[in-house]
Structures are given as structure tokens and as C-alpha cells.
MARFIBA-11833 format. One record per residue (C-alpha): residue in three letters; residue number from 1; x, y, z. Coordinates in steps of 0.02 Angstrom, whole numbers, plus 32768, in hexadecimal, padded with zeros to 4 digits. Layout:
 type seq    X    Y    Z
  ALA NUM    X    Y    Z
...
END
This chain:
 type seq    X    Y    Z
  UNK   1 7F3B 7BD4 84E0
  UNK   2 7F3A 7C86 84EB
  UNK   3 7F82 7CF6 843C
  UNK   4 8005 7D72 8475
  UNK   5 7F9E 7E24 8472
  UNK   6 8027 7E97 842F
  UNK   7 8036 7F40 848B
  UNK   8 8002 7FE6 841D
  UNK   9 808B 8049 83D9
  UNK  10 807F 80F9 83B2
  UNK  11 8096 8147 8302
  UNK  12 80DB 8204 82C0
  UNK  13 805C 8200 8217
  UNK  14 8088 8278 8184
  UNK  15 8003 82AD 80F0
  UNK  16 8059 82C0 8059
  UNK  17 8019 82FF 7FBD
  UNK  18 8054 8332 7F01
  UNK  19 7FF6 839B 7E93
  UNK  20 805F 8378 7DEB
  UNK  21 808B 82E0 7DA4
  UNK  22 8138 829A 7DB3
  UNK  23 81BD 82D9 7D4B
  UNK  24 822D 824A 7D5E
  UNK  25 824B 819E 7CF8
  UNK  26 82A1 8101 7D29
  UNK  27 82C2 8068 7CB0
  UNK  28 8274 7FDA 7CD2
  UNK  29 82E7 7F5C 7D65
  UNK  30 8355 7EEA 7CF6
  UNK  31 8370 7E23 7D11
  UNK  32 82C0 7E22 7D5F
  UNK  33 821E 7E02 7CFC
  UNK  34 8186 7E67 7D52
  UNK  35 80D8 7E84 7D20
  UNK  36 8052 7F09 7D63
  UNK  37 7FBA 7EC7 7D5C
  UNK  38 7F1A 7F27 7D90
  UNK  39 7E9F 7EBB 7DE4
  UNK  40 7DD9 7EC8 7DDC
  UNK  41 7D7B 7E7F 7E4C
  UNK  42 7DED 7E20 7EC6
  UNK  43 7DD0 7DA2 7F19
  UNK  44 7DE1 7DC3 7FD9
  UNK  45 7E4A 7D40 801A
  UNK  46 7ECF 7D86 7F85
  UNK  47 7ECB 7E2D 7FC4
  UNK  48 7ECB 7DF8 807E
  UNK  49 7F75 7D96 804B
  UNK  50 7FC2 7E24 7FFE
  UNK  51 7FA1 7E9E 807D
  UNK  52 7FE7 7E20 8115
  UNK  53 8084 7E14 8099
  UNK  54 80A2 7EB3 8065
  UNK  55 8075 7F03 810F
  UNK  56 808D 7E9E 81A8
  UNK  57 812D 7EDE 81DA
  UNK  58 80EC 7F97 81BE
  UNK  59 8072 7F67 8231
  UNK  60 7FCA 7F72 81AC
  UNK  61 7F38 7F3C 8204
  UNK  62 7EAE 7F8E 81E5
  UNK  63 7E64 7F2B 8143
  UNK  64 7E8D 7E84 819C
  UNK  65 7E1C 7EBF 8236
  UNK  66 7D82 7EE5 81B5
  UNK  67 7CFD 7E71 818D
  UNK  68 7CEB 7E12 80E3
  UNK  69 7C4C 7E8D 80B7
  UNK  70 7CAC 7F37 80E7
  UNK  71 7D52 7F01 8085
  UNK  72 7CE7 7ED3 7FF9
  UNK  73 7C89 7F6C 7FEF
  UNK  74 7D29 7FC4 7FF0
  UNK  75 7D8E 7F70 7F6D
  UNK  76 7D0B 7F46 7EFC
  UNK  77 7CDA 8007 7F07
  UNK  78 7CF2 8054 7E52
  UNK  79 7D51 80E6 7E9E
  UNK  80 7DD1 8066 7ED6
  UNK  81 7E51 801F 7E80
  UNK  82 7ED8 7F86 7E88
  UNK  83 7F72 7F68 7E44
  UNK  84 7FE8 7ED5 7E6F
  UNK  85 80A2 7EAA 7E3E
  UNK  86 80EA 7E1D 7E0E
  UNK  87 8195 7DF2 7E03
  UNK  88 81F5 7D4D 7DBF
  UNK  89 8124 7D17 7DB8
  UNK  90 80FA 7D1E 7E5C
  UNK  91 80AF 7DB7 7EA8
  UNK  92 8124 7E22 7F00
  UNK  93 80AE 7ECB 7F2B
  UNK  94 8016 7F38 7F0D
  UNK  95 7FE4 7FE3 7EFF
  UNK  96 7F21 800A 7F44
  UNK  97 7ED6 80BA 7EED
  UNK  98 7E4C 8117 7F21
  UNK  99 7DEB 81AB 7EC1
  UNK 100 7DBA 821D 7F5B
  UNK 101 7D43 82B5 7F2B
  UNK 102 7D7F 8359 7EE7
  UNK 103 7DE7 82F5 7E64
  UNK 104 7E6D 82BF 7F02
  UNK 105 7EBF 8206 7EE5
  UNK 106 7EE9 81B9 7F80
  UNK 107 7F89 8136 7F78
  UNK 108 7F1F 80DA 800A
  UNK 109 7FA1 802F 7FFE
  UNK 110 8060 8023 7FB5
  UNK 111 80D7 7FA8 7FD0
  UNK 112 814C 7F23 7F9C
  UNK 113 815D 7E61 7FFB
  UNK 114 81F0 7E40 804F
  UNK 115 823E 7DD5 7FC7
  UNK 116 8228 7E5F 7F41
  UNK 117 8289 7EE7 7FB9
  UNK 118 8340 7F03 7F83
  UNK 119 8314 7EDD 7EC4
  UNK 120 8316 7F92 7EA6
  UNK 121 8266 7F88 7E7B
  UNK 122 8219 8009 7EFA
  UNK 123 823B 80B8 7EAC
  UNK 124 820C 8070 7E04
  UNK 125 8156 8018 7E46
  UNK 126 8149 80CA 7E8F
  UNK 127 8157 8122 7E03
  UNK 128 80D0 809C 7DB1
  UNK 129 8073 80B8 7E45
  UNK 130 8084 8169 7E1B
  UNK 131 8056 8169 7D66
  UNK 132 7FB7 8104 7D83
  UNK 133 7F80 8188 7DF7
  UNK 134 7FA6 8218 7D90
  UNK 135 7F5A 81CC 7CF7
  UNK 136 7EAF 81D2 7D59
  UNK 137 7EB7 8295 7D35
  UNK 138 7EB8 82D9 7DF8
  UNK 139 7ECD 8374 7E2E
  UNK 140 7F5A 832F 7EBF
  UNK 141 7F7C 8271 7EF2
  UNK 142 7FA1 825D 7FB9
  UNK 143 7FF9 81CC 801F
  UNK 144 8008 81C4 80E0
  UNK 145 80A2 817C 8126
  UNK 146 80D3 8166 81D7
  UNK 147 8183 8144 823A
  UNK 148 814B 8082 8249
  UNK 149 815A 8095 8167
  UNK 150 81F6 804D 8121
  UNK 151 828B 80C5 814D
  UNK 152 8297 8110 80AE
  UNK 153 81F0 813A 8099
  UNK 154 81C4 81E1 80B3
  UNK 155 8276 8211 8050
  UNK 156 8241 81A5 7FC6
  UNK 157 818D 8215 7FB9
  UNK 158 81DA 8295 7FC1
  UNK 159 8255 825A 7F37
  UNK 160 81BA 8251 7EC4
  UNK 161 818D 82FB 7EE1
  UNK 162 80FF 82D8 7F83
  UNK 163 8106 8378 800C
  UNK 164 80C5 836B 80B8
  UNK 165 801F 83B4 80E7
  UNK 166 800B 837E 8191
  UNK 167 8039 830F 8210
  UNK 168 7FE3 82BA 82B9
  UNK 169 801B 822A 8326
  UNK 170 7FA7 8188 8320
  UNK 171 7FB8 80F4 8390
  UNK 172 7FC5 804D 8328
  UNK 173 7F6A 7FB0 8377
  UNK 174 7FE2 7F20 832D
  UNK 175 7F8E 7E8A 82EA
  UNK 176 7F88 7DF2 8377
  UNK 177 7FBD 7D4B 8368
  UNK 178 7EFA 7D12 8376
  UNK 179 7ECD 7D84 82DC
  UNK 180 7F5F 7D43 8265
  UNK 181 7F0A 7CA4 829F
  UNK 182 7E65 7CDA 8261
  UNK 183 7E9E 7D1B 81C3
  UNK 184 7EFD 7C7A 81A8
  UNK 185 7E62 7C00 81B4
  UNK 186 7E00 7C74 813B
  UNK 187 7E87 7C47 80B0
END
């Protein structure tokens, strides 16, 4: 049997970047025990689970599509760097870093799993997000966001202090049934 091969959809993309740190704080969420823990070295099938979580309804593809060696060489890159959440123990979202040159980080992954959405956690992982970025010294830190993004997205940058730069419409390829098989079977 034939997987179903999903039809592309297309995508308005927005650069955002912020070239001061944010002045904002936010308490930590009550009633809910979390812990950010950076990760070193992870292993791939980890990170392959928390990016389907985090990102399958978004429609985040492209680091399930690479090969073992290219996601490796990626995320075990020193300029690179991963943070997951945990809520209630069990992880519940991650933020992915990346140093780009001219002192430029990149907030290349952000997101929270379905289970951890209403908790009130987003703004405040943000703002984490945020503060681990800015404490690598850059000169700006960019995100890209696109219309497919969780509704609030773009507002919620912008919240934080992000401007557009630019914007450009992308066509997303959605993953198919046979490569969420794939991905399954290397778990």
C-alpha cells in the first residue's frame, strides 16, 4: 500500500530580528514544575522525537528529511545549541540556537508539544529562549516565522521586541505518510 503524498502548501515567511535584549520579566508558571535543561550531544532519535512533536502540525520537515550524518553534523556543531523543556517530568518543548557569523544568533527551532499549550508556558519559555540567546553576547538574535506558525506567533515576536526585516513566500512540502513511517522504524 501506497502512503498518502500530501499536496505542497504555500507559505508568507517573515525575518524577524532584535538588536537589544528583552526588557520584559515574567514569573515563573505556578502549579506546574518545569525544568530547562540544555542538552550536549543528543542523541538523534531524541531530537528526531522532539521535532515530530513539537512541529508536525506546523508542518517542520526539513530535519526529518536529512540523513543521520547531516543532522549530526549539525547538532553536534559547537555553534549550535539545544535546549529542551520539561514539564510535570516529561518533556514538553525545545529551543534550537545557532551562533551565525558577525556575532548574529539565529532562534533556528522554538516550540512547545501539544500537551504543554494552554499552560501559559509559551511567553515565559520565550523569554528563556530569549535570555539564553542574549547571554551569548550577539550583536541581534533573528527567528523566521511563517502563516503555517501558531496564530499568535508573529504578535508574540513582536511582543518580545523582534521587527520584521523581510519577507518571501516559500512552498512547504508536508511530510508523507511513508516518511512518518520511516522515521517511526528508526526509533
Amino acid at each position: 500500500m501506497q502512503g498518502s503524498n500530501p499536496a505542497a502548501i504555500s507559505a508568507h515567511v517573515t525575518e524577524l530580528e532584535m538588536t537589544s535584549p528583552p526588557k520584559q520579566s515574567l514569573p515563573m508558571p505556578v502549579n506546574i514544575h518545569t525544568a530547562i535543561l540544555r542538552v550536549f550531544d543528543i542523541p538523534l532519535a531524541y531530537y528526531r522525537f522532539l521535532y515530530l512533536r513539537v512541529g508536525r502540525r506546523w508542518h517542520w520537515a526539513d530535519r526529518l528529511r536529512m540523513s543521520d550524518e547531516e543532522l549530526a553534523a549539525l547538532l553536534h556543531d559547537k555553534r549550535t545549541t539545544l535546549t529542551v523543556l520539561y514539564v510535570n517530568g516529561a518533556p514538553a518543548g525545545f529551543f534550537e540556537l545557532q551562533q551565525q557569523e558577525d556575532d548574529v544568533i539565529e532562534i533556528t527551532h522554538f516550540g512547545l508539544m501539544e500537551h504543554a499549550l494552554g499552560l501559559g508556558l509559551g511567553k515565559w519559555f520565550l523569554l528563556q529562549t530569549l535570555l539564553a540567546a542574549w547571554a551569548m553576547d550577539p550583536r541581534k538574535v533573528t527567528v523566521t516565522t511563517n502563516n503555517l506558525d501558531h496564530p499568535r506567533a508573529l504578535q508574540l515576536y513582536q511582543q518580545f521586541g523582534f521587527s520584521p526585516v523581510a519577507t518571501r513566500e516559500a512552498v512547504i512540502k508536508p511530510l508523507a505518510d511513508d516518511e512518518l513511517l520511516a522515521f517511526a522504524k528508526k526509533l
